[in-house]
C-alpha positions in Angstrom: -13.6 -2.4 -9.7 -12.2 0.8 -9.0 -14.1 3.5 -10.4 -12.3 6.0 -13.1 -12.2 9.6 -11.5 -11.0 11.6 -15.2 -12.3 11.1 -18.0 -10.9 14.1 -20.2 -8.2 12.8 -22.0 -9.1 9.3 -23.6 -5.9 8.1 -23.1 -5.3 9.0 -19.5 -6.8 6.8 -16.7 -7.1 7.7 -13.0 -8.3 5.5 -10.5 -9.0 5.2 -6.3 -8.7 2.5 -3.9 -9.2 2.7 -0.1 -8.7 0.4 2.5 -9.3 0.2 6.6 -8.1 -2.1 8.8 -8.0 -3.4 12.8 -4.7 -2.2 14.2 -5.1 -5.1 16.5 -5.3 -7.6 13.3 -2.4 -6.6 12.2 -0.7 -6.9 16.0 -1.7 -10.1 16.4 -0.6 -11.7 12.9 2.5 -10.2 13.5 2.6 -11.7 17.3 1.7 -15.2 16.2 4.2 -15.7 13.0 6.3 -12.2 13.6 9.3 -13.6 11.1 6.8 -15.1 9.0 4.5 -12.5 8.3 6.3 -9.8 8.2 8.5 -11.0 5.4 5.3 -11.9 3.8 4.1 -8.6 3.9 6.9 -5.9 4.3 10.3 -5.0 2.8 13.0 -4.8 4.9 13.0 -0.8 4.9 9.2 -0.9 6.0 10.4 -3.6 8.8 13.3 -1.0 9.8 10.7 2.1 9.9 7.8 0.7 11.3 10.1 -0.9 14.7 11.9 2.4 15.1 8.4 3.7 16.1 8.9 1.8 18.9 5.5 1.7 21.2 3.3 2.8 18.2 4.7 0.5 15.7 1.6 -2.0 15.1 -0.3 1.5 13.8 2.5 2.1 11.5 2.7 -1.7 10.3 -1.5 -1.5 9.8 -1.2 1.5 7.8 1.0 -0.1 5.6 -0.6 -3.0 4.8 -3.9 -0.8 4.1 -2.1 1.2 1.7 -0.5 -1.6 -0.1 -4.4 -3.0 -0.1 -5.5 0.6 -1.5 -2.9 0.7 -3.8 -3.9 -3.2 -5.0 -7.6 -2.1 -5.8 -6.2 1.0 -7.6 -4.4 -0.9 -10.0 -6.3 -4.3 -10.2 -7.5 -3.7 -13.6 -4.7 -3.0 -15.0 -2.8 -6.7 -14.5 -3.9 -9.6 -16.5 -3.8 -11.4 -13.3 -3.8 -9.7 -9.8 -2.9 -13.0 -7.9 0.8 -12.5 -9.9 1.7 -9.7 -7.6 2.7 -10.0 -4.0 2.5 -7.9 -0.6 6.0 -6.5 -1.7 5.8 -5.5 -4.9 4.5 -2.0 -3.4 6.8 -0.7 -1.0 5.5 2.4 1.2 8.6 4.4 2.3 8.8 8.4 3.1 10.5 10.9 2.7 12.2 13.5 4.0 9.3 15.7 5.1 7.9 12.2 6.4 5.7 11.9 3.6 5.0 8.3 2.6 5.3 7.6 -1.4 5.4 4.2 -3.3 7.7 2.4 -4.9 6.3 -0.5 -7.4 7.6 -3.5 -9.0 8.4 -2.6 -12.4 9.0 -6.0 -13.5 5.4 -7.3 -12.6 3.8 -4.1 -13.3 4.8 -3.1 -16.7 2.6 0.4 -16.7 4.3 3.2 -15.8 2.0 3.9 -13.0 2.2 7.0 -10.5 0.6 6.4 -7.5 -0.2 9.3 -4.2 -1.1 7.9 -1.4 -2.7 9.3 1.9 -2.4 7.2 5.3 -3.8 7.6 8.7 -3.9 5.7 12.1 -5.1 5.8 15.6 -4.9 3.1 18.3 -7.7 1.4 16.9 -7.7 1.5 13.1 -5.3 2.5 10.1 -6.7 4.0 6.7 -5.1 4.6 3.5 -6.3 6.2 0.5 -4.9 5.8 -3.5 -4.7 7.1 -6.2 -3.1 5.8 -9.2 -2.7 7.4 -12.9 -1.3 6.2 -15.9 -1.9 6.1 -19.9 -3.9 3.4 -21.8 
């Protein structure tokens, strides 16, 4: 449960969610069913960025899917069911400056929600942090 960082206005709501993962996991799922799983997991414009990274792309793909984890535990509590959302219904994109921002499904995730998110990656391991704030 993702623990509620403000608690000075009743009817605001800010929450965290952080997630680490293998770079290597990620390389290999993507190696065994490459078509499969990355349509499982990414949007077509995170498929375009992450392969024009060329040699480090698997860090970029990892980092991804530990935001869109982060992101997940950030908002869990508040869907009436978590298993109604999928891998794509929180796209990680950047922009101009390179920074990466999300874009969520507004049809399965009826808050208006606005979400920062910080992501990181090395050879070995990508991190992402979230935060997500909205009204009750």
């Amino acid at each position: 449960m993702p623990y509620a960082l403000y608690k000075g206005d009743k009817n605001m709501k800010i929450t965290c969610g952080t997630d680490i993962i293998e770079v290597e996991r990620i390389k290999k799922a993507i190696e065994k069913n490459k078509e499969k799983f990355l349509n499982e997991i990414y949007t077509k414009k995170e498929i375009q960025y992450c392969e024009a990274k060329k040699v480090k792309k698997y860090e970029h793909y990892a980092a991804r899917f530990a935001a869109k984890e982060a992101i997940f535990k950030a908002i869990s509590n508040t869907l009436k069911n978590k298993y109604d959302l999928t891998w794509k219904d929180a796209e990680i994109l950047n922009n101009e400056e390179g920074r990466p921002y999300v874009i969520l499904n507004k049809e399965k995730i009826k808050k208006d929600i606005q979400i920062e998110i910080s992501l990181s990656h090395i050879k070995e391991y990508a991190i992402a942090n979230s935060i997500a704030k909205w009204e009750n």
